[in-house]
Steps between C-alpha positions, in 0.01 A plus 500: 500500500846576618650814600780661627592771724872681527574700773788737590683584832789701557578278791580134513209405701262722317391690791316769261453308196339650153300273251645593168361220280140301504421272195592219294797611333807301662755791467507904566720749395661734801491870411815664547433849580464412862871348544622326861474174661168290519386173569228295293272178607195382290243217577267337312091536547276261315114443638635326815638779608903679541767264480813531704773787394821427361829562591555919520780620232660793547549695188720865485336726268743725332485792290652535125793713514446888377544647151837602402490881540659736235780724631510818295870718417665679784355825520800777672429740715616845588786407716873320436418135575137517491250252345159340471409154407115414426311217398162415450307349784403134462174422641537226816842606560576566890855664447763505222849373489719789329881339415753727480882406358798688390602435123808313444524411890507158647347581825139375547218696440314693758139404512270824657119429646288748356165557597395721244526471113798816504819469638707903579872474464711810675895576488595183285821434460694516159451166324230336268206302685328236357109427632246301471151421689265254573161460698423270762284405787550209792426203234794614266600771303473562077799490282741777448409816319759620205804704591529861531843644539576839696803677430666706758831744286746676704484840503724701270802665628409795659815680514727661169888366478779733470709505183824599449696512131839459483686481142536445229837376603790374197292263330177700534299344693264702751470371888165521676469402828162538725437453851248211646161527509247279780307256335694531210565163277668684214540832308404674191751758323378703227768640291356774237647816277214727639371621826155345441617124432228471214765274335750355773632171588443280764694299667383238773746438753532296822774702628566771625764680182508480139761553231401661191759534213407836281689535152305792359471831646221765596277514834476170715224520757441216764279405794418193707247351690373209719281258418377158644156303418277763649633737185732821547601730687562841483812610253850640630687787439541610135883490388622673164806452353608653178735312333728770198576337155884417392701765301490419128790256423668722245425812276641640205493839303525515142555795269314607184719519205438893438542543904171626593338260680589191793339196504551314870399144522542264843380178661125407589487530885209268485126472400245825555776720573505874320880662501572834622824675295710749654844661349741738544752618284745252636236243418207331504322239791159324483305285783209308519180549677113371549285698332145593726248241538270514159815614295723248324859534288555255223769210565776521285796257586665820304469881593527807367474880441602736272629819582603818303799690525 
């Protein structure tokens, strides 16, 4: 009956060899949880005894490379510029390979050995950075996790502008002009009729002045602040201006038949404007004004009063 024996060295001349196979079978399956280089012989043994061993082949026992770990979101810490990147540890892996690239740049990405399945990230610099992981030990390493992206905003502007008004000049247009901010990318003016700019305007500006033309009187308050991709900063200086109707373009008095009474009509000075009438017995003179916030005058393109004598 014929047999075989298989042994294993990790040597060339099989100095300390290992029998790893006896039987019949002409072929044997290496394990490979025990990866390196060996060396393997068999020989034959029937009832006359051991044959001669063959030639020894040497045979390099790797291992399959690690799972692909999972890299979770960018958690932020306390501090401006501070992160944390986990992952989940992948069983056989010796160390991890953490990439690290800047978005939209061309340079090559930096690569960072990482021992551990956590990588801490202090005093980043503004930009967004794009990473990714994988696992490895000395045979190879897994495929790349998915990307996580942190995101690294400028502060805001941390100081207010200065404003100054100026106007409205001929063809009524109001001058603002503000002084630069650090950090600053661009500006936001908020133009309102009250002190608590529930309902004002803004306008975005890159600048560092804005024209505003202003047809219709009353109160015109105005401030300005920085602003850049970190959000805004702090707001200026409040500046008021208060801006008087136009005289009515024309009035005219008109007497009742039997005397007794005047009735005065004149021009509309504009919309939401109440008239105040004043006279004398060399005549009479009206002008427009705002009424308090809350209180409102009809518009008429055509005023009036009546007045007796």
């Amino acid at each position: 009956m014929l047999e075989y024996v298989l042994e294993r060295a990790t040597s060339p001349d099989f100095a300390e060899p290992e029998v790893v196979f006896e039987g019949r079978s002409t072929s044997w399956t290496a394990p490979t949880d025990q990866p390196g280089t060996y060396y393997f012989r068999v020989r034959a043994i029937s009832d006359g005894g051991p044959g001669p061993w063959s030639e020894p082949q040497e045979v390099v026992v790797t291992m399959p490379p690690p799972a692909t770990p999972s890299l979770a979101p960018v958690s932020y810490g306390y501090t401006y510029g501070e992160y944390y990147l986990r992952w989940q540890p992948v069983t056989r892996a010796e160390y991890y390979e953490l990439e690290e690239r800047l978005a939209e740049s061309e340079e090559e990405p930096r690569i960072i050995r990482v021992e551990d399945a956590s990588y801490h990230v202090e005093g980043q610099e503004v930009g967004q950075y794009v990473y990714r992981v994988r696992a490895c030990h000395q045979f190879g390493c897994s495929p790349w996790s998915g990307e996580q992206i942190a995101v690294i905003s400028p502060r805001p502007p941390a100081d207010a502008p200065d404003l100054t008004v100026e106007g409205p000049d001929e063809n009524n247009i109001l001058h603002l002009a503000w002084t630069a901010v650090p950090r600053a990318t661009g500006y936001n003016v908020e133009v309102s009729e009250d002190m608590d700019f529930d309902n004002a305007r803004i306008f975005a500006v890159e600048g560092l002045q804005l024209g505003i033309r202003r047809h219709e009187p009353g109160l015109i308050v105005m401030r300005v602040c920085a602003t850049n991709q970190g959000g805004e900063g702090p707001w200026s200086n409040v500046e008021r201006i208060a801006i008087a109707p136009p005289a009515p373009d024309w009035i005219e008095a008109t007497v009742s038949e039997n005397r007794d009474r005047v009735t005065l009509a004149w021009g509309s000075a504009g919309s939401r404007f109440r008239y105040r009438l004043g006279g004398q017995r060399a005549g009479y003179a009206v002008r427009a004004y705002r009424p308090a916030r809350g209180r409102s005058g009809a518009a008429l393109p055509r005023a009036g009063g009546t007045a007796r004598r």
